[in-house]
PAVO-811456 format. One record per residue (C-alpha): residue number from 1; residue in three letters; x, y, z. Coordinates in Angstrom, 2 decimals, padded with zeros to 5 digits. Example, Ala and Ser with C-alpha at 12.3 -4.5 7.8 and 13.67 -1.06 7.14 Angstrom:
# residues 2
<1 'ALA' <012.30 -004.50 007.80>>
<2 'SER' <013.67 -001.06 007.14>>
END
This chain:
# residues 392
<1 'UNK' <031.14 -042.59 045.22>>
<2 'UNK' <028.18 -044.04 046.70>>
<3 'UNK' <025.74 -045.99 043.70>>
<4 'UNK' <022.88 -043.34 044.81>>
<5 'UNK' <025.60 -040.91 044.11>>
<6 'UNK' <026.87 -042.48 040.78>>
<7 'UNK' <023.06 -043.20 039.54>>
<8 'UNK' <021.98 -039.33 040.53>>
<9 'UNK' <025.11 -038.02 038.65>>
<10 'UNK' <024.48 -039.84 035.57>>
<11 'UNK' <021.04 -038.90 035.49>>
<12 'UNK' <022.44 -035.45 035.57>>
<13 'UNK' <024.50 -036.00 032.34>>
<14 'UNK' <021.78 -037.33 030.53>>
<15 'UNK' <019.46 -034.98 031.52>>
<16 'UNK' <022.40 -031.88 030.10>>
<17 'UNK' <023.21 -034.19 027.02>>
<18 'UNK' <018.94 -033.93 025.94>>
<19 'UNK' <019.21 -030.49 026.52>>
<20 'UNK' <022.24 -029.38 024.47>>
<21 'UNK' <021.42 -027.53 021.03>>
<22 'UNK' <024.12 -027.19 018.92>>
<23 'UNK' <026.10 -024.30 018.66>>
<24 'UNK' <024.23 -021.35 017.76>>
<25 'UNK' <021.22 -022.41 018.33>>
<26 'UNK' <018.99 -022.11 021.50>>
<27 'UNK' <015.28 -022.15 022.24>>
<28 'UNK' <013.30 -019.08 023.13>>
<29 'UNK' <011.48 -019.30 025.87>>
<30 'UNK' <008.57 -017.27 027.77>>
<31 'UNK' <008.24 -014.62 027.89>>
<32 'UNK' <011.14 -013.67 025.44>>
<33 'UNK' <009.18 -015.75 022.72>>
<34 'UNK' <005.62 -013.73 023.05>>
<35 'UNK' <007.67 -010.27 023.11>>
<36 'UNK' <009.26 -011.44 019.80>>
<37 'UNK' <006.37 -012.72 018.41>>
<38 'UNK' <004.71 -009.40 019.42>>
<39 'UNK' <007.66 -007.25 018.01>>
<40 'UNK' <007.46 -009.13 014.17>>
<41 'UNK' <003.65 -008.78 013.65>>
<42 'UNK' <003.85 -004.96 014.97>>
<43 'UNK' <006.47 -005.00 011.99>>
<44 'UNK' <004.69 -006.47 009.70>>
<45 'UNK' <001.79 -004.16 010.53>>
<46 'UNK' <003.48 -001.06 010.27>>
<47 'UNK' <004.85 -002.47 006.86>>
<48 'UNK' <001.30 -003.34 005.58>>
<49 'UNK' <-000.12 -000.23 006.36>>
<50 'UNK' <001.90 000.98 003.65>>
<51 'UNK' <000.67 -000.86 001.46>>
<52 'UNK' <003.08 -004.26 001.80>>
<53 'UNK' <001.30 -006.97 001.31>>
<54 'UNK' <002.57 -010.51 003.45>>
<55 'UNK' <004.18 -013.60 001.71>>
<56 'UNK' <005.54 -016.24 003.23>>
<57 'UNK' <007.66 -018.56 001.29>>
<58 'UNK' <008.96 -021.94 002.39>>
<59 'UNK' <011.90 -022.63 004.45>>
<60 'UNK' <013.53 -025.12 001.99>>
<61 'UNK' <013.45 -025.29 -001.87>>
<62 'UNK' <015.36 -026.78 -004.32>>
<63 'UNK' <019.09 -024.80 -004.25>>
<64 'UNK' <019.46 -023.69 -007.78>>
<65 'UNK' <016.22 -021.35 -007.26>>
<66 'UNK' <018.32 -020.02 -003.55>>
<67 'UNK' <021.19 -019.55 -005.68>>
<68 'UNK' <019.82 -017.43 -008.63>>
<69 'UNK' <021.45 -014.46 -009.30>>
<70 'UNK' <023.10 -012.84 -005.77>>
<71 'UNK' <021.83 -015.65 -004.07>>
<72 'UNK' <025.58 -017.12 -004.59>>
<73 'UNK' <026.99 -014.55 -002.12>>
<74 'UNK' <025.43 -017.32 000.89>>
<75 'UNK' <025.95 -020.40 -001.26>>
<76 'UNK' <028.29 -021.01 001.53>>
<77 'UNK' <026.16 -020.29 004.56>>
<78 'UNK' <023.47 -022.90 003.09>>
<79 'UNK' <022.39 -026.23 004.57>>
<80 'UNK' <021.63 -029.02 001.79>>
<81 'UNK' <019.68 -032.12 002.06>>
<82 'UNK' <018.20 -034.21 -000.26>>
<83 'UNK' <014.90 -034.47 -001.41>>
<84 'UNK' <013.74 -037.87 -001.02>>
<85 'UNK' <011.02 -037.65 -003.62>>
<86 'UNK' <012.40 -036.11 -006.47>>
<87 'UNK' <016.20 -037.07 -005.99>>
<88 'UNK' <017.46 -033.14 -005.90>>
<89 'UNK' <019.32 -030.92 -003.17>>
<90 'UNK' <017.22 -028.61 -001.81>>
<91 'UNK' <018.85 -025.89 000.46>>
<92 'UNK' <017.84 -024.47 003.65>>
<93 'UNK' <016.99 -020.76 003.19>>
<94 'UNK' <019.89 -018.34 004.55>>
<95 'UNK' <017.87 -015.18 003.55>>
<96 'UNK' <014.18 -014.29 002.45>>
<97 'UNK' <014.68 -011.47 000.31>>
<98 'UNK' <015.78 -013.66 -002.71>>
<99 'UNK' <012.54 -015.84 -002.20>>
<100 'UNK' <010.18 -013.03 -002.22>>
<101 'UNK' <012.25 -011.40 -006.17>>
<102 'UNK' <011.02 -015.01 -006.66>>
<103 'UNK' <007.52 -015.05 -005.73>>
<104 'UNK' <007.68 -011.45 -007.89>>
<105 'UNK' <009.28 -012.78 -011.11>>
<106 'UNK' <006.53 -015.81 -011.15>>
<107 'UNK' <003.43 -016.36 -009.32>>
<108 'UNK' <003.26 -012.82 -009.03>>
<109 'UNK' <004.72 -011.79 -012.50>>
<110 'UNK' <001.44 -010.60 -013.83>>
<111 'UNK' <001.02 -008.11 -011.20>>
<112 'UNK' <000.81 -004.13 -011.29>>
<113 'UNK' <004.05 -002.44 -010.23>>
<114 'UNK' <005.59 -000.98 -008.45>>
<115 'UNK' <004.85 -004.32 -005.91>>
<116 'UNK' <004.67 -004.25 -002.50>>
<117 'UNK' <005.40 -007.08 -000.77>>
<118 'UNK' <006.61 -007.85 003.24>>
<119 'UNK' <007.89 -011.17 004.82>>
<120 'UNK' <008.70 -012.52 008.15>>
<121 'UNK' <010.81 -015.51 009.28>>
<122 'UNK' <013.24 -017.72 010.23>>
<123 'UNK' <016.76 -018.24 008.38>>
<124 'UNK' <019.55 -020.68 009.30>>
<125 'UNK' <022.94 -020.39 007.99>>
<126 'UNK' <025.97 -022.77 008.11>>
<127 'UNK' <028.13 -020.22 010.60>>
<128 'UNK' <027.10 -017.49 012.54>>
<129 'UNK' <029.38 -014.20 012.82>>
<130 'UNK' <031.21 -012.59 015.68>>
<131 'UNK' <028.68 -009.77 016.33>>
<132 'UNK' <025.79 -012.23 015.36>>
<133 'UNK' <026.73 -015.75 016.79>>
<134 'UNK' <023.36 -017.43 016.41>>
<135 'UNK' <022.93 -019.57 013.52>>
<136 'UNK' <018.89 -019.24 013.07>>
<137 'UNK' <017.53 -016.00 013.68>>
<138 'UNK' <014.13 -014.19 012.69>>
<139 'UNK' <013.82 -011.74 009.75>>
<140 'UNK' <011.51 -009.44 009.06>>
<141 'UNK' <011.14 -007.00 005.99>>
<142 'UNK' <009.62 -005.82 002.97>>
<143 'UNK' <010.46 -005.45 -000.82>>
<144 'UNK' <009.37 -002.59 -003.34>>
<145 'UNK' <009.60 -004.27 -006.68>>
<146 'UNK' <009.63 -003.03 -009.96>>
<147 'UNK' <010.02 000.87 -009.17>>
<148 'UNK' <013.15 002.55 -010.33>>
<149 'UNK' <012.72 006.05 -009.13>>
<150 'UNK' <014.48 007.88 -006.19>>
<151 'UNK' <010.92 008.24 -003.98>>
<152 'UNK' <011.18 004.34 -003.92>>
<153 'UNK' <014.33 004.72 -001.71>>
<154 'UNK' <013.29 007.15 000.25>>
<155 'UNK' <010.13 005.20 000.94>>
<156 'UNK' <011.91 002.24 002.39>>
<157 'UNK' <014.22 004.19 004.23>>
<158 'UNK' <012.12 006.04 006.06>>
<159 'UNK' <009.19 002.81 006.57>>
<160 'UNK' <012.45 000.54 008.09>>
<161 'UNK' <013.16 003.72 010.85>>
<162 'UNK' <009.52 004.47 011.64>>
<163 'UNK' <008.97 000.66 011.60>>
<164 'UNK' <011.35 -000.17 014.47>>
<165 'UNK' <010.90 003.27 016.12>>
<166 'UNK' <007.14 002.56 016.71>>
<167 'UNK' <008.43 -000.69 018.49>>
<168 'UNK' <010.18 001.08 021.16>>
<169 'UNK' <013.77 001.15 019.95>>
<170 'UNK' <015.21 004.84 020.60>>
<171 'UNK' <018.36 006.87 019.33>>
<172 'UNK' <018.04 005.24 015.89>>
<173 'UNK' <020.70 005.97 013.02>>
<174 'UNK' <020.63 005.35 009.51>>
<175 'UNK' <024.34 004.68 007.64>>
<176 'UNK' <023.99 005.39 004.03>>
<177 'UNK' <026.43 004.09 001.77>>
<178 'UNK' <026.66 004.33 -002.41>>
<179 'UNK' <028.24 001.39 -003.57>>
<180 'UNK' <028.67 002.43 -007.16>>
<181 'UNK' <030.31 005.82 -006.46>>
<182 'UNK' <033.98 004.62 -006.37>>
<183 'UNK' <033.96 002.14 -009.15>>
<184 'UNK' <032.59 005.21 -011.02>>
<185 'UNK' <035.39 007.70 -009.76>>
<186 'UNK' <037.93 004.36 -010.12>>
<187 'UNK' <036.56 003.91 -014.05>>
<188 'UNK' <036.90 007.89 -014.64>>
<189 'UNK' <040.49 007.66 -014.19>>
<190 'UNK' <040.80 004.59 -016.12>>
<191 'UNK' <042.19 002.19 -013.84>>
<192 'UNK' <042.60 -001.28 -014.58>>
<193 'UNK' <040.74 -004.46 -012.80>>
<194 'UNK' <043.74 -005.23 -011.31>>
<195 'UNK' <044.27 -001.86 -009.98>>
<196 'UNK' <040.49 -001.34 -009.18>>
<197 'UNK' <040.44 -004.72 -007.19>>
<198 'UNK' <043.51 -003.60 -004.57>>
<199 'UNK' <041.88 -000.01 -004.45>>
<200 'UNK' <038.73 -001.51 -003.41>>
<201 'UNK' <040.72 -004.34 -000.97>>
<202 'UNK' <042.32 -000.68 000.76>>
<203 'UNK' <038.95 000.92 000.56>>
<204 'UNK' <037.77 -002.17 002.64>>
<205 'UNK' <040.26 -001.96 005.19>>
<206 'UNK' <039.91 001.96 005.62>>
<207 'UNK' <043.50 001.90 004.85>>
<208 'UNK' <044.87 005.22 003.65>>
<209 'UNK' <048.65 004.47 002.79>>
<210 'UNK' <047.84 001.29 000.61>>
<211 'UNK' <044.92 003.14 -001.17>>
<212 'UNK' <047.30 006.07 -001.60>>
<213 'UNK' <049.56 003.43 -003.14>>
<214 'UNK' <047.11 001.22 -005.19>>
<215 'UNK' <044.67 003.89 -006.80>>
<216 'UNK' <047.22 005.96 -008.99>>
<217 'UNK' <045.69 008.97 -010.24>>
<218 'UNK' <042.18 008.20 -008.72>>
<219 'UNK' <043.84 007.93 -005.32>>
<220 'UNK' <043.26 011.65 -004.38>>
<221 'UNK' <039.77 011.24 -004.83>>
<222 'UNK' <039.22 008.02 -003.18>>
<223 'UNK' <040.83 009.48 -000.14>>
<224 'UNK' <038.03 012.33 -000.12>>
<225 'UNK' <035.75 009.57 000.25>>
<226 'UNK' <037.55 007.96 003.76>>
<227 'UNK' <037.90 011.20 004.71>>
<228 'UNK' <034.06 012.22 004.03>>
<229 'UNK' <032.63 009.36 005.92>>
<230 'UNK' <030.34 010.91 008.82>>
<231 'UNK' <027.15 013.32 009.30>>
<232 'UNK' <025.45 013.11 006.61>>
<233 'UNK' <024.78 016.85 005.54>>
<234 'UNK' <028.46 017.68 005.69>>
<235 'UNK' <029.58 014.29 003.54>>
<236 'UNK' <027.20 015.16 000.43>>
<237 'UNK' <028.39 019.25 000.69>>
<238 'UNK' <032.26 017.96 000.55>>
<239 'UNK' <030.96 015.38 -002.27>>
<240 'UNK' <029.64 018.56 -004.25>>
<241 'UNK' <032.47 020.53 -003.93>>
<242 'UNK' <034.71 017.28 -005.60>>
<243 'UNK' <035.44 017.56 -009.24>>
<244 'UNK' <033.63 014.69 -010.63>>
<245 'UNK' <032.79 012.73 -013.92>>
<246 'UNK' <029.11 012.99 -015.12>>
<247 'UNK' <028.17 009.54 -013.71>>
<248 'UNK' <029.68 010.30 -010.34>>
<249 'UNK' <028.41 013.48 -010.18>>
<250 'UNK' <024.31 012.01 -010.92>>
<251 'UNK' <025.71 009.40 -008.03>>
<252 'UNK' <026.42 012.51 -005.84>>
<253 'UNK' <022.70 014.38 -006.49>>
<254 'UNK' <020.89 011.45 -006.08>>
<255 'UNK' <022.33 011.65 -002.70>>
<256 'UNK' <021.66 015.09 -001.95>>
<257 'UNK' <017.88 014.62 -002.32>>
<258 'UNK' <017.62 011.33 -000.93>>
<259 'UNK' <019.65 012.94 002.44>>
<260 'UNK' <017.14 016.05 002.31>>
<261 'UNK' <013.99 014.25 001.36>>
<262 'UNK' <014.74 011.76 004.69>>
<263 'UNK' <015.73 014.48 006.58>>
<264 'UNK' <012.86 016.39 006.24>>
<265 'UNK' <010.36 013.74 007.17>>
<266 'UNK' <012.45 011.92 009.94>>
<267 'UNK' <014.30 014.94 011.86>>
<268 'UNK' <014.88 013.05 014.73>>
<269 'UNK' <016.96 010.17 012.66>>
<270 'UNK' <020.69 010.41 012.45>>
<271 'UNK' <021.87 010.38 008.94>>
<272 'UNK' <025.59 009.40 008.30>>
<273 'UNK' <027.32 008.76 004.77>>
<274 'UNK' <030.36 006.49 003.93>>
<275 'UNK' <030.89 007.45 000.44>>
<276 'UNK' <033.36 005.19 000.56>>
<277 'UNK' <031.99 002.05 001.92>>
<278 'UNK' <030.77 -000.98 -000.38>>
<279 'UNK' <031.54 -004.16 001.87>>
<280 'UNK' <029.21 -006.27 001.85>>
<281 'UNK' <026.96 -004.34 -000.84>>
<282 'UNK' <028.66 -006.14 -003.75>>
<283 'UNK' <025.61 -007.37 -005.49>>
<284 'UNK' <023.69 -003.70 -004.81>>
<285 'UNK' <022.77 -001.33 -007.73>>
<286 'UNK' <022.51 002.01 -005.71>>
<287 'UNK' <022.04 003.54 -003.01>>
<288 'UNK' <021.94 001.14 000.33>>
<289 'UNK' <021.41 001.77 004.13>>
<290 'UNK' <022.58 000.31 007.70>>
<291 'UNK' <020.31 000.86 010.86>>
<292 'UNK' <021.67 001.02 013.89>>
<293 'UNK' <020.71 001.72 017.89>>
<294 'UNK' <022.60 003.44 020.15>>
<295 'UNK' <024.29 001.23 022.85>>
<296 'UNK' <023.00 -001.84 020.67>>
<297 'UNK' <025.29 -004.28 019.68>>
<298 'UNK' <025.10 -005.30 016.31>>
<299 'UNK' <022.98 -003.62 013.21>>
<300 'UNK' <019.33 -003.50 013.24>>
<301 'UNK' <018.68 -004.00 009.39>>
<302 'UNK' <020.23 -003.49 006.24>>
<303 'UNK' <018.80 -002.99 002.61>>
<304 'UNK' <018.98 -000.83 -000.51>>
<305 'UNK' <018.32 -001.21 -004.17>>
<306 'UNK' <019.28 -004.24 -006.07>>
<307 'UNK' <018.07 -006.19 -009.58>>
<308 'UNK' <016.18 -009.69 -009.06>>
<309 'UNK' <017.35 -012.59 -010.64>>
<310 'UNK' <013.99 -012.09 -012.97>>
<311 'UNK' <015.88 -008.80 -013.94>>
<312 'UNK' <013.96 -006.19 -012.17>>
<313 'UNK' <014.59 -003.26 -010.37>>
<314 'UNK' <013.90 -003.52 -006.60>>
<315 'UNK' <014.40 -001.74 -003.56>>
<316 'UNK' <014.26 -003.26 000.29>>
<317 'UNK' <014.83 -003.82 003.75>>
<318 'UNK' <015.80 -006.55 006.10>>
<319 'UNK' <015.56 -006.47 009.80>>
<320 'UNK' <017.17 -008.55 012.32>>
<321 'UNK' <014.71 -009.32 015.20>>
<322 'UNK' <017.69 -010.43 017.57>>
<323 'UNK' <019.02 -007.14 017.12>>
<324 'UNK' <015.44 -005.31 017.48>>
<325 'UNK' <014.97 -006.97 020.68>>
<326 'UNK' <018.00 -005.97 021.98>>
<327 'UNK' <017.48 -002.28 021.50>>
<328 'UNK' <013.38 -003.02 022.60>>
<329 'UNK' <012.62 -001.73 026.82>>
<330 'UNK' <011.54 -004.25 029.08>>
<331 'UNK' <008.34 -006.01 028.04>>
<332 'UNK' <005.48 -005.21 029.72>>
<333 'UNK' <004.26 -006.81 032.23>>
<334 'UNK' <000.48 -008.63 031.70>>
<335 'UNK' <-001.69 -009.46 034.09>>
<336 'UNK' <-002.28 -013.01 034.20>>
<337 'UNK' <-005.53 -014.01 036.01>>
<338 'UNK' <-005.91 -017.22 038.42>>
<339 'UNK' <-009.40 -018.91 037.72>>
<340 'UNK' <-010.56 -020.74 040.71>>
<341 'UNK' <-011.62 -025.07 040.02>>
<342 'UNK' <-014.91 -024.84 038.66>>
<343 'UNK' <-015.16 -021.01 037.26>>
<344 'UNK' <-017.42 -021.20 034.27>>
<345 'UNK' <-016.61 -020.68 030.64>>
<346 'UNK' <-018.87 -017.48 030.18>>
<347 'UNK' <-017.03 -016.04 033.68>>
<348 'UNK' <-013.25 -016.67 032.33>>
<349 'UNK' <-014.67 -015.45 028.44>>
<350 'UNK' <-015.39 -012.27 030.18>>
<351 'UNK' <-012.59 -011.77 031.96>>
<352 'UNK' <-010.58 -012.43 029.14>>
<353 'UNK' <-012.67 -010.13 026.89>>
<354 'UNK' <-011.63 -007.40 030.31>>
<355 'UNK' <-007.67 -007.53 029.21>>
<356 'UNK' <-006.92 -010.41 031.46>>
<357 'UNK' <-004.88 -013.59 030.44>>
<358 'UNK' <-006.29 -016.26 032.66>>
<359 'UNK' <-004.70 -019.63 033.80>>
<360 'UNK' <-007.38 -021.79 035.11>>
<361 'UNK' <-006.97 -024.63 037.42>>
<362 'UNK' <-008.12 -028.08 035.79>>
<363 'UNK' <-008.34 -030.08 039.54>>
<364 'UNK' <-009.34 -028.66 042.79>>
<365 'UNK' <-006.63 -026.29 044.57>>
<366 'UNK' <-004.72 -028.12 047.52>>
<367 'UNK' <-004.14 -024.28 048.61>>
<368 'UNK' <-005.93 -021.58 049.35>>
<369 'UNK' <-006.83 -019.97 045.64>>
<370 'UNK' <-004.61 -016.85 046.99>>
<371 'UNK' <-001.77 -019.04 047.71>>
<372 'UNK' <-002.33 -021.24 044.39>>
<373 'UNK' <-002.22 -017.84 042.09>>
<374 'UNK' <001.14 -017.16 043.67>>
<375 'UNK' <002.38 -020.52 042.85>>
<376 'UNK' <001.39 -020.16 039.37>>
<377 'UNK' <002.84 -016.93 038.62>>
<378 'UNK' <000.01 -014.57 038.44>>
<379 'UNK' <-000.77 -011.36 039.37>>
<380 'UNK' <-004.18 -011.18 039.80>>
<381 'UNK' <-006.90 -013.75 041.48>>
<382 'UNK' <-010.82 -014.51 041.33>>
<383 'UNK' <-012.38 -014.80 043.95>>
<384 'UNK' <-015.98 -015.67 042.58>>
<385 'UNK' <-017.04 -011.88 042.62>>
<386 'UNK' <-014.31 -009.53 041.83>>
<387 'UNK' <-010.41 -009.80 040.26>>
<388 'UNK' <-007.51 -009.21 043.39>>
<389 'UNK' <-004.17 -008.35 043.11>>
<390 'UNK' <-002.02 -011.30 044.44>>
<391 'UNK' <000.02 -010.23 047.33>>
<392 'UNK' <003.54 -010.22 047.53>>
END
């Protein structure tokens, strides 16, 4: 290989070497970065009309406060570092909801409830997962603090689906799950930890022959609820014709209304119930929700009722903007304006103040303005007098 060749190939290498990110993480660039930009405030707007108010807590803190109460579900999936100036880890936040039942149990502890509060961000964690490989991605959500009663869920059920529906995304679904309903059927026959572990290990794995043979006399039941799993209307009736305990049977017509009650004001979403279902709810309280897309990979959001760390009941929502911008249409195109060398200040003000974004040239054109537009990516041109279109 010819030195030229040897010295143009290395430059190559170095030039992919600066570039690399490591794995799972990657830069956004234009315009992908102004349509997600634009997608989390239209969030955060539909949130805070409302009523949410924004926080926005920092992206490291000391770990013990990250790890409070269910914060030890990602104690894995945190980065630590040390603080330098007062000699303790900190960790790198892996989710925002736990920081914002912070900001409620103590800046904010003196405040009227129920307490309204929305967030949007970015998270890392240590690994990504197979339907979610990036390793820092943008949240988005909101948290109804200190309000116990049924509305509350139905108010963030239905804000999360009219929230990303006003964005764009169509064909939305919302997966409702009860994570308290089997441990209640499971403690109504009296099974033992042991036995209630493997039942909820089959449960898990939607496997009906080792749930058969680890549930004992509550296996009937917990077969109902595999079996149940789909549209939501016909779930809760085959729920309510179940002989049930008390406490599974309050489970059950909290579920009724919350169904009907969403129903009513969202016609258009798609309700389905896995009565089953509590993977990945483990630290949740009640009742808890899924959103999905059709033909987008990946959920949209996921939230439900849960108790802060400051012992509080709370009810919320998390949204995944990756997976909002995946179900989002094309962005639209905006005309970008070419200013001329030497267009005034109060001209390109004006313009702007018209709908146009303008990129003005800072040295006089070597091309015909026409010509120079086209080479900077607009779609539009001044000519001194009036805006033209730039030819294809």
């Amino acid at each position: 290989m010819a030195p030229k060749t040897r010295a143009k190939a290395a430059d190559m290498v170095e030039e992919q070497s600066l570039a690399l990110l490591p794995a799972g993480l990657r830069d956004v660039l234009p315009p992908r970065a102004d349509w997600e930009a634009f997608a989390s405030e239209s969030l955060l707007g539909s949130f805070a009309a409302q009523g949410y108010a924004r926080v926005k807590p920092p992206l490291i803190e000391f770990e013990e406060t990250l790890l409070a109460g269910s914060g030890q579900d990602l104690a894995g999936q945190m980065f630590r570092v040390m603080d330098p100036v007062s000699q303790r880890m900190m960790g790198l936040r892996t989710d925002i909801t736990l920081q914002v039942a912070r900001i409620a149990g103590s800046r904010l502890k003196l405040a009227p409830r129920p307490l309204r509060l929305a967030y949007a961000g970015q998270v890392l964690r240590v690994r990504g997962t197979q339907l979610r490989p990036e390793r820092q991605f943008a949240q988005a959500g909101f948290e109804l603090i200190g309000a116990a009663a049924l509305a509350g869920d139905v108010e963030v059920a239905l804000l999360a689906a009219e929230a990303v529906a006003r964005l764009g995304v169509k064909h939305l679904s919302l997966d409702i799950t009860q994570p308290l309903l089997a441990p209640a059927i499971m403690a109504a026959h009296g099974l033992e930890p042991r036995q209630a572990k493997a039942a909820r290990r089959a449960l898990d794995r939607k496997d009906a022959a080792e749930l058969k043979a680890a549930a004992g006399a509550a296996g009937p039941d917990l077969l109902k609820l595999l079996a149940l799993a789909g549209p939501a209307g016909s779930a809760i009736q085959g729920l309510k014709a179940m002989r049930l305990s008390d406490a599974a049977a309050a489970i059950v017509a909290d579920l009724d209304r919350l169904v009907a009650e969403v129903a009513a004001a969202a016609p258009d979403l798609l309700l389905t119930l896995d009565p089953g279902e509590f993977r990945g709810f483990e630290y949740h309280t009640g009742i808890s929700y899924t959103l999905f897309a059709r033909n987008v990979r990946g959920e949209l959001g996921r939230g439900g009722r849960y108790v802060t760390p400051g012992g509080e009941t709370a009810t919320g929502f998390t949204l995944y903007l990756d997976s909002v911008m995946r179900g989002l249409p094309a962005m639209p195109a905006k005309p970008l304006l070419y200013l001329p060398f030497g267009t005034s200040h109060a001209v390109a003000a004006r313009l702007r103040a018209d709908g146009y974004s303008t990129w003005a040239a800072l040295e006089p054109e070597q091309n015909q303005p026409q010509q120079a537009a086209k080479q900077a990516n607009c779609t539009h041109w001044w000519d001194g007098q009036t805006v033209c279109a730039v030819s294809a």
